[in-house]
N, CA and C of each residue as an Amber inpcrd file, in Angstrom:
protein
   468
   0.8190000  -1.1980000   0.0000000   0.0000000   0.0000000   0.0000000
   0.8580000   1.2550000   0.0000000   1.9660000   1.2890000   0.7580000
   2.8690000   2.4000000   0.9320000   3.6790000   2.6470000  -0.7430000
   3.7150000   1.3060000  -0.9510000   4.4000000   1.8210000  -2.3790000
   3.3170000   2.5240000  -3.4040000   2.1990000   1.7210000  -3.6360000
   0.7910000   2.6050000  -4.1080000   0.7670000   3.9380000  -3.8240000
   1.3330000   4.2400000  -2.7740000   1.1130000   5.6000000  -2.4410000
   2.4230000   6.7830000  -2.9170000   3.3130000   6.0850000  -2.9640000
   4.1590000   6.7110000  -3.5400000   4.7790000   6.7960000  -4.9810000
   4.1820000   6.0770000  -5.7410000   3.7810000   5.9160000  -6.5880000
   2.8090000   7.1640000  -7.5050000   1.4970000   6.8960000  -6.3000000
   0.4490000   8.3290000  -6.4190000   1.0620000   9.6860000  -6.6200000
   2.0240000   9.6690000  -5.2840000   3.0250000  11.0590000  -5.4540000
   3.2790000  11.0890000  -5.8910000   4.6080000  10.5870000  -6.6550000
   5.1010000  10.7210000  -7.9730000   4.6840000  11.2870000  -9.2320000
   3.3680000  10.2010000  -9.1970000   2.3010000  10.4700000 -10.8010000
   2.0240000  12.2840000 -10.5560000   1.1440000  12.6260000  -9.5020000
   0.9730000  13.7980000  -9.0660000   2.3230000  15.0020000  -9.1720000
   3.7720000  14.5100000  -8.6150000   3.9020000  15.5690000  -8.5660000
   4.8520000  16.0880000 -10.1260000   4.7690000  14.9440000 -10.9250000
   5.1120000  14.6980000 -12.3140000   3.6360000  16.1030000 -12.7380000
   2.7900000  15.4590000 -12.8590000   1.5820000  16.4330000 -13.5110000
   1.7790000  17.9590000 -12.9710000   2.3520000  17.9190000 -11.8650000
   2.3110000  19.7800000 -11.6140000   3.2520000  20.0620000 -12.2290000
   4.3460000  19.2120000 -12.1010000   6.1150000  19.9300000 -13.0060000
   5.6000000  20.3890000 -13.9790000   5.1690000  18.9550000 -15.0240000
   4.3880000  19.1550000 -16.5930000   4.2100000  20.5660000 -16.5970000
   2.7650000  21.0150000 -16.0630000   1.6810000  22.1340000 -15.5200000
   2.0950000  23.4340000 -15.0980000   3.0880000  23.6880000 -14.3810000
   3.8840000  24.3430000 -14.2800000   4.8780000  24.8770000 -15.2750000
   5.5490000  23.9610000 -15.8660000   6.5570000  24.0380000 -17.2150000
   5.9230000  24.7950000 -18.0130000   4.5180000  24.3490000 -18.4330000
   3.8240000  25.0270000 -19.2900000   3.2180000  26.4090000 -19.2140000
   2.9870000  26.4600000 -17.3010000   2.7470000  27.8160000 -17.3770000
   3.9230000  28.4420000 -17.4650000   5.4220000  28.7500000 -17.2240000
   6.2820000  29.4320000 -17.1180000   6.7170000  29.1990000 -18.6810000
   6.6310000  28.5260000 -19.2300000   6.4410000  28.5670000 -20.8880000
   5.3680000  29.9870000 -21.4730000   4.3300000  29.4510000 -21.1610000
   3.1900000  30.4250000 -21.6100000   3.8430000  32.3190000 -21.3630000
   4.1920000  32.4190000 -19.9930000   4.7960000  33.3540000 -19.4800000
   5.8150000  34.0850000 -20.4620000   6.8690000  33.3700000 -20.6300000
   7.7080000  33.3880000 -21.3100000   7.2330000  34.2980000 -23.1960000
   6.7120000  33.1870000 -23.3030000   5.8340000  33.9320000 -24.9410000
   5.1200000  34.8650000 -24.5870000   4.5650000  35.1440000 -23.8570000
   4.1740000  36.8070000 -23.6770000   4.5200000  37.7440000 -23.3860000
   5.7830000  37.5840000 -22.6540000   6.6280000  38.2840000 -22.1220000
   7.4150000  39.0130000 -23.5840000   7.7800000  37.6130000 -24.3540000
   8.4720000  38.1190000 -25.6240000   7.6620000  38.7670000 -26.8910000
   5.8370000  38.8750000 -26.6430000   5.1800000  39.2720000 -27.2970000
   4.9780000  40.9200000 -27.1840000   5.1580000  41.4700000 -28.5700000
   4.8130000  43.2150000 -28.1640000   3.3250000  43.3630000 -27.3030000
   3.4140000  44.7690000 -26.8350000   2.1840000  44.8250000 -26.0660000
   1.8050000  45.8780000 -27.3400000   0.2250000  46.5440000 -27.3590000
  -0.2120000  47.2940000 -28.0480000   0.9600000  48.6740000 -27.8900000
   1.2220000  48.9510000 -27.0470000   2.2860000  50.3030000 -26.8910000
   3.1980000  50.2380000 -27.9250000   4.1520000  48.8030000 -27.2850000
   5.4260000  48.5000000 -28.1470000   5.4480000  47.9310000 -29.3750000
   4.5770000  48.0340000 -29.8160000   3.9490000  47.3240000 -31.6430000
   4.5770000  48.7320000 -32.3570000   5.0730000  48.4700000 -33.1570000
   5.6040000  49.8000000 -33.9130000   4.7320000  49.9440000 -35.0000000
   4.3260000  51.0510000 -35.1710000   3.3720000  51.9430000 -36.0670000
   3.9240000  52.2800000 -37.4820000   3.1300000  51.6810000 -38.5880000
   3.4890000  52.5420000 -39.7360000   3.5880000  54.1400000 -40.0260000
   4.2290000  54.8670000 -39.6190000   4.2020000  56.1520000 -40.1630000
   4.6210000  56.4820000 -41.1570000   3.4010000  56.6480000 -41.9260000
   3.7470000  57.6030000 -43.6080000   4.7600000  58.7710000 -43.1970000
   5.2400000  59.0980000 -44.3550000   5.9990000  60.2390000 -44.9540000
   5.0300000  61.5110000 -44.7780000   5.5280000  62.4160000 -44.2770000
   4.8340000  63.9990000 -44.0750000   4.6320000  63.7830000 -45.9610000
   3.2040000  64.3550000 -46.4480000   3.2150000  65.0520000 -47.8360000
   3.6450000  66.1230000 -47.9960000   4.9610000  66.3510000 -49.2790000
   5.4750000  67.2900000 -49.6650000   4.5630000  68.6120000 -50.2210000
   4.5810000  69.5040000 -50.1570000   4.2270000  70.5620000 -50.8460000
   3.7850000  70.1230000 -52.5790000   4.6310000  69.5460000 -53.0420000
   4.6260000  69.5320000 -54.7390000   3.8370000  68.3140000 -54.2980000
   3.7200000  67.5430000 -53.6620000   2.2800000  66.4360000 -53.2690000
   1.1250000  67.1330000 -53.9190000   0.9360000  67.8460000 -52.5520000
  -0.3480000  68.5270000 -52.3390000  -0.7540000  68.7780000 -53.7530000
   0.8660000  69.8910000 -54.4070000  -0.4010000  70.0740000 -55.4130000
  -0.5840000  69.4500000 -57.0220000   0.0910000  68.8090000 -56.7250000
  -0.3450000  67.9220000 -58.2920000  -1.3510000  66.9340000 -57.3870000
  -1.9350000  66.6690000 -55.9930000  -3.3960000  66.0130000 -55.9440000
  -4.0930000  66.9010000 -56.3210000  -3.8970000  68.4170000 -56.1640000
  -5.2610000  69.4320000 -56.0100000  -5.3910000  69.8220000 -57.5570000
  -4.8110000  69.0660000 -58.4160000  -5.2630000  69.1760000 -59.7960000
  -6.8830000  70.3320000 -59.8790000  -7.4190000  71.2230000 -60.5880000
  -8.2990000  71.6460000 -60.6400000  -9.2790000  71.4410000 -61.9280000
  -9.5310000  70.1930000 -62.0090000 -10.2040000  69.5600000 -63.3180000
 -11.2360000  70.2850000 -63.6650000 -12.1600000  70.6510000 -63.1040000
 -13.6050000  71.2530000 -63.2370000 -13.0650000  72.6450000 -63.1750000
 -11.8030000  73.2320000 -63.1550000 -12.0700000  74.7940000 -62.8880000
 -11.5090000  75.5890000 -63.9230000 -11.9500000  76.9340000 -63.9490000
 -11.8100000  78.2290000 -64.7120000 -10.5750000  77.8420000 -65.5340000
 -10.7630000  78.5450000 -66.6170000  -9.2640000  78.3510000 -67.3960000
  -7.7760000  79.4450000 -66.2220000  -9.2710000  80.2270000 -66.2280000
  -7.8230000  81.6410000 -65.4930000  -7.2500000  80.7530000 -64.1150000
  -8.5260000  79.4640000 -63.1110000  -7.7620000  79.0200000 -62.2110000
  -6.5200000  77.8400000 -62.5910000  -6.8130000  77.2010000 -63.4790000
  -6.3580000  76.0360000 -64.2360000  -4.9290000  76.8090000 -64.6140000
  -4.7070000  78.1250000 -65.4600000  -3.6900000  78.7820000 -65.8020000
  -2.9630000  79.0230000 -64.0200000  -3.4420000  80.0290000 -63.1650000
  -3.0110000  79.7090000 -61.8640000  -2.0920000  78.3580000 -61.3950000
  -2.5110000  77.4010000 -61.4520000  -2.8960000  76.1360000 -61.1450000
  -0.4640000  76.1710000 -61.6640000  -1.3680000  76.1030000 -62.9680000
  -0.0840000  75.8290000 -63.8890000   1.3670000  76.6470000 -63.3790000
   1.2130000  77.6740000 -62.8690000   1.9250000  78.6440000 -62.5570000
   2.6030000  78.2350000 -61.5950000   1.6260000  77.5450000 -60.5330000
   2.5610000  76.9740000 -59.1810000   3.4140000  75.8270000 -59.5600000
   2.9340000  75.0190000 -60.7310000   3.3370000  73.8320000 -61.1200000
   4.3890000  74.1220000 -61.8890000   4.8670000  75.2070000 -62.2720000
   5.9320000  75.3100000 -63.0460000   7.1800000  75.1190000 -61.6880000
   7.1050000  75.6700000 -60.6640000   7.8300000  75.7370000 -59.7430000
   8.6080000  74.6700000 -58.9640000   8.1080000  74.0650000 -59.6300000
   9.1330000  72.1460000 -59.2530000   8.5230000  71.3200000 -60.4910000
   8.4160000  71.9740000 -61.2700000   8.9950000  71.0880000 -62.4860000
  10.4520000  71.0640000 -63.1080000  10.5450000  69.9480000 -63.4960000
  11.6820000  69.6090000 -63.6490000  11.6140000  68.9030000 -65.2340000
  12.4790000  69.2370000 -66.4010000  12.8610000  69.0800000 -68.1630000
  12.8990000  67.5880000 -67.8500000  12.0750000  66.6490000 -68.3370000
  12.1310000  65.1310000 -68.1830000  12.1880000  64.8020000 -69.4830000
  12.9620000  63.3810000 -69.3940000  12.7310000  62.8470000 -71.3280000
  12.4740000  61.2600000 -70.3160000  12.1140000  61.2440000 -68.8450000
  12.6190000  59.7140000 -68.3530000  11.8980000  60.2410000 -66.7900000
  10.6560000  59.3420000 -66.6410000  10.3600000  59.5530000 -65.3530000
  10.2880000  58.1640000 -64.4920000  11.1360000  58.1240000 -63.3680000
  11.5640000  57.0270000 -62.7100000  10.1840000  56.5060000 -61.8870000
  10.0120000  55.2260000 -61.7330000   9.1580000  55.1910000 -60.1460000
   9.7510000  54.2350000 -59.4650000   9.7070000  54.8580000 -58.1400000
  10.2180000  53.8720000 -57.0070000   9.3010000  54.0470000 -56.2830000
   8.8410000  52.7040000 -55.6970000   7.9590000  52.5000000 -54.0820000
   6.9050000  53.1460000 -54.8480000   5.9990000  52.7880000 -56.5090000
   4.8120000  54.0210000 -56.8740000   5.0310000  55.3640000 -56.6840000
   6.2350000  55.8410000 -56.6220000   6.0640000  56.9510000 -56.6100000
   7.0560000  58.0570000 -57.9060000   6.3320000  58.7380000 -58.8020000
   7.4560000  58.7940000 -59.5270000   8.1790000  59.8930000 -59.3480000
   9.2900000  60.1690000 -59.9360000  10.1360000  61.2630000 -59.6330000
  10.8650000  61.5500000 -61.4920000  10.1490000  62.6620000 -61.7160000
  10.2640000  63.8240000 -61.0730000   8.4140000  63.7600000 -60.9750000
   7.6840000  64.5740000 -59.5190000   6.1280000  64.4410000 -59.7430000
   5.8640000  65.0700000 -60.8700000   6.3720000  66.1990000 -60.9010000
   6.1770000  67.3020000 -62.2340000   7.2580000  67.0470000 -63.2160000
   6.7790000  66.5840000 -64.0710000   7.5580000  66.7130000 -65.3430000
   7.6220000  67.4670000 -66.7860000   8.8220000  67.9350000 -66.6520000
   8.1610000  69.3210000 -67.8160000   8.2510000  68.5150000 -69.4330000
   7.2400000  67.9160000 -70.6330000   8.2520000  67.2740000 -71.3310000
   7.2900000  67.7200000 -72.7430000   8.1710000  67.5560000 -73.7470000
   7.4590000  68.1350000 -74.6140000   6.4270000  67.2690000 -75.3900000
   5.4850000  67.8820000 -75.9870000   4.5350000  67.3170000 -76.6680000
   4.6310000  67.0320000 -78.1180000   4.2480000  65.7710000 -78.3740000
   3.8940000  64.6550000 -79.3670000   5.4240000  63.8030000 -79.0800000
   5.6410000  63.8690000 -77.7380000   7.0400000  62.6420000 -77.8520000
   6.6140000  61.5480000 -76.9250000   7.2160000  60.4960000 -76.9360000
   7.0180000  59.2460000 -76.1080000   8.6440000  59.4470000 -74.8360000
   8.1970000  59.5740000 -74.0600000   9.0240000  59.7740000 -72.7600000
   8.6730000  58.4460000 -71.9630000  10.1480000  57.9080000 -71.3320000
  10.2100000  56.9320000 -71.0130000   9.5710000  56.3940000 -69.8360000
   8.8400000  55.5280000 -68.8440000   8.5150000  55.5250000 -67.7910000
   9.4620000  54.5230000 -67.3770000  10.5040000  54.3510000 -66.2730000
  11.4030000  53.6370000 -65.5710000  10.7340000  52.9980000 -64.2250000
  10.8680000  51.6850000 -64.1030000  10.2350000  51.4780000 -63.3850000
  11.2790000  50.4180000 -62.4780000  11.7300000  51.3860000 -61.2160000
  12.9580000  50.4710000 -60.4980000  12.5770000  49.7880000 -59.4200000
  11.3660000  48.9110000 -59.3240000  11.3410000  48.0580000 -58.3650000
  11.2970000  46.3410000 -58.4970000  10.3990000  45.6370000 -57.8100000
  10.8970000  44.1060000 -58.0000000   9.4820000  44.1130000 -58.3370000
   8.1590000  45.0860000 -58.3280000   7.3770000  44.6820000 -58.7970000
   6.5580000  45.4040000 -60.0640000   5.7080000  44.8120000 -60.7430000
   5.2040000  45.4160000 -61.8960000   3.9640000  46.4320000 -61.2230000
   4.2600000  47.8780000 -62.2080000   3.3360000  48.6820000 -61.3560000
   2.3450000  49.1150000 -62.7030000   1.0870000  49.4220000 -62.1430000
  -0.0980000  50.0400000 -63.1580000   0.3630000  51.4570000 -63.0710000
   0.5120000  52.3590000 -64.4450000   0.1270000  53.6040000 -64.2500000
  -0.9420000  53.7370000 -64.9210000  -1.6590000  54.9070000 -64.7360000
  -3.0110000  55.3500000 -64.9680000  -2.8430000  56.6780000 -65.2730000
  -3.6900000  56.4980000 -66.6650000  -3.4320000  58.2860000 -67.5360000
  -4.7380000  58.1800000 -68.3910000  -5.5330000  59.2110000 -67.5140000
  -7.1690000  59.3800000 -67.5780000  -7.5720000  57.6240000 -67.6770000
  -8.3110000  57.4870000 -68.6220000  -8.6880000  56.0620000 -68.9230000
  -8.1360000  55.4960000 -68.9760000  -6.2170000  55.4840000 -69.5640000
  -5.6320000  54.4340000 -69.9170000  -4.8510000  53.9410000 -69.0900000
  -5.0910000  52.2880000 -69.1750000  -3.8120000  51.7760000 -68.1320000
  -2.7030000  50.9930000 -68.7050000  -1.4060000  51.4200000 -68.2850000
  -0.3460000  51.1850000 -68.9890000   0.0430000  49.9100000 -67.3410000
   0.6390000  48.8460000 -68.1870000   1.5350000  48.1610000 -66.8650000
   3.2820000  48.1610000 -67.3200000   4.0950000  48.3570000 -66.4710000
   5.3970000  48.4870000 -66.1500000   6.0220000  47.5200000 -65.7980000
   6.3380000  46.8880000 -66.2460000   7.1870000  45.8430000 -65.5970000
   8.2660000  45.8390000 -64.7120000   8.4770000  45.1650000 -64.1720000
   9.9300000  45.0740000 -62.7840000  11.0440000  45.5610000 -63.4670000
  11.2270000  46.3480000 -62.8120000  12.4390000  46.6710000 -63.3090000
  12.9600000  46.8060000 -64.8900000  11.8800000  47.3860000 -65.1820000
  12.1290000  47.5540000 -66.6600000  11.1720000  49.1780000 -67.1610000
  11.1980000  49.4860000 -68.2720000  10.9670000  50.4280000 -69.0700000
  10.3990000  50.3550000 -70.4520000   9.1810000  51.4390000 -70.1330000
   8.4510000  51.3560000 -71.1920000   8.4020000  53.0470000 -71.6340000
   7.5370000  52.9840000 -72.9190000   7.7620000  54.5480000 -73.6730000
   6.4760000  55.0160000 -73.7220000   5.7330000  56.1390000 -73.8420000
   4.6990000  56.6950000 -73.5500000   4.3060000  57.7750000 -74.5160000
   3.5430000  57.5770000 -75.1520000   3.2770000  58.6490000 -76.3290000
   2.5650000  59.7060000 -75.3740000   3.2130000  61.2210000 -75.9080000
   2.3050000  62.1500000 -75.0730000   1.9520000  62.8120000 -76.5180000
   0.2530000  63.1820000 -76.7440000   0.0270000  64.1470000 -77.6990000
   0.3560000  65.6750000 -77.3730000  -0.8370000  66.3250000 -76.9410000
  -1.2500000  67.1960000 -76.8450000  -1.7900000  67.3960000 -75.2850000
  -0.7680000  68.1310000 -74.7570000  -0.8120000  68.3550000 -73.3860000
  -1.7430000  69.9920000 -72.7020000  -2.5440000  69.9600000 -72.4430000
  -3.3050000  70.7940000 -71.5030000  -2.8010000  71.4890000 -70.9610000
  -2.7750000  72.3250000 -69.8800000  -2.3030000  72.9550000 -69.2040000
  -1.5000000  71.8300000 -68.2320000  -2.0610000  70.8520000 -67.8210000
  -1.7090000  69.8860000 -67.0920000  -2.2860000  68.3110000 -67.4630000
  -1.7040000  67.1700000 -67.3420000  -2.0560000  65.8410000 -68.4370000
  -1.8660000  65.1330000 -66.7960000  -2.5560000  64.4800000 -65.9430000
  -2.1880000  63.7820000 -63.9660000  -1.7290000  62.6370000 -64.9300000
  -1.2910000  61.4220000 -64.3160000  -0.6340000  60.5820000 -64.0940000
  -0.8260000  59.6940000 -63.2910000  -0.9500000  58.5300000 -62.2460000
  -0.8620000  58.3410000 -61.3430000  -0.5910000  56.4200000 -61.2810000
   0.4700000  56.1860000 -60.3990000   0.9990000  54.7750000 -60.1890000
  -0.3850000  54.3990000 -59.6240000  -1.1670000  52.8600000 -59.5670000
  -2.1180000  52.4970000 -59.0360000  -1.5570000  52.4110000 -57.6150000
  -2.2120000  53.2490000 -56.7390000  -1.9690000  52.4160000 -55.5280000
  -0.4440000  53.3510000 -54.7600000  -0.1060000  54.1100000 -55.4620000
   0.7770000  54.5440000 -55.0520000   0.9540000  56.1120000 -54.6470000
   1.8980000  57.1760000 -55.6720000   1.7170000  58.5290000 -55.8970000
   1.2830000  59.1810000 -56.6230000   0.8560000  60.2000000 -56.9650000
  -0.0350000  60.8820000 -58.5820000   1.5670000  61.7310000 -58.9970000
   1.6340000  61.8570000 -60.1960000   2.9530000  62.8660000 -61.1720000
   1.7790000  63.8440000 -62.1650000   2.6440000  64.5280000 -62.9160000
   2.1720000  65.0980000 -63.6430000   2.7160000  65.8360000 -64.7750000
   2.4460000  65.5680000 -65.8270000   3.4330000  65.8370000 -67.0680000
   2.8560000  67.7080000 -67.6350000   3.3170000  68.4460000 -67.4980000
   3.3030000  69.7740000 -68.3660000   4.0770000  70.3400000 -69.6070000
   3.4930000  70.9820000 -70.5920000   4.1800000  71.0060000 -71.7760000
   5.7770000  71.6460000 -71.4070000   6.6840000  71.3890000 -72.4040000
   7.9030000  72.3520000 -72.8640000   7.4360000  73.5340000 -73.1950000
């Protein structure tokens, strides 16, 4: 009977070790788990100025605001024959380039990106380059990577 009984102990104090193990296990993984505080946050990029305003495109407005419009946009445009995108975003946003030419779109990432020009959608491949017929440019012609940044092409 005495051995029965110690035996019992044994079995028993086997099941708390187990039980135990597992809680100081459990412990352990939470301990090494972020808490909501220490979870690190995506923070976007402040929007640049030349952001703002090639979004605030003024489609519906006055020629005299549309001419306005153009005026600020001359101010970080930049003579393009080659507009890069990285991360969707292209550079230069403003591109000054002349009309009826095909200007290159560069596209330096690992993935294929959509651009979008009014109706049309052009795809880009990884890391590769395609050419872009521009006719007849407006005061302003938007641009925009799917999913990414808006550019904007203005005449020479």
């Amino acid at each position: 009977m005495s051995k029965n009984l110690v035996y019992i102990g044994i079995g028993i104090l086997a099941i708390i070790a187990i039980f135990m193990g597992y809680k100081i296990y459990q412990q352990q993984v939470s301990l090494n788990q972020p808490t909501s505080k220490d979870q690190s946050v995506s923070v976007s990029q402040p929007i640049t100025e030349e952001e703002k305003l090639v979004k605030a495109d003024p489609l519906n407005a006055t020629l005299e605001e549309r001419t306005a419009y153009r005026k600020k946009l001359d101010q970080f445009a930049k003579d393009a024959t080659t507009v890069e995108i990285t991360n969707c975003k292209p550079n230069p946003l403003v591109a000054r380039v002349k009309e009826n030419t095909a200007p290159n779109i560069t596209n330096n990432d690992n993935a294929e990106h959509v651009l979008r020009l009014g109706t049309t959608e052009l795809k880009v491949p990884a890391k590769g380059t395609i050419s872009v017929k521009i006719g007849k440019i407006d005061l302003s012609t938007n641009f925009d990577c799917v999913g990414g940044s808006q550019g904007t092409w203005i005449p020479q």
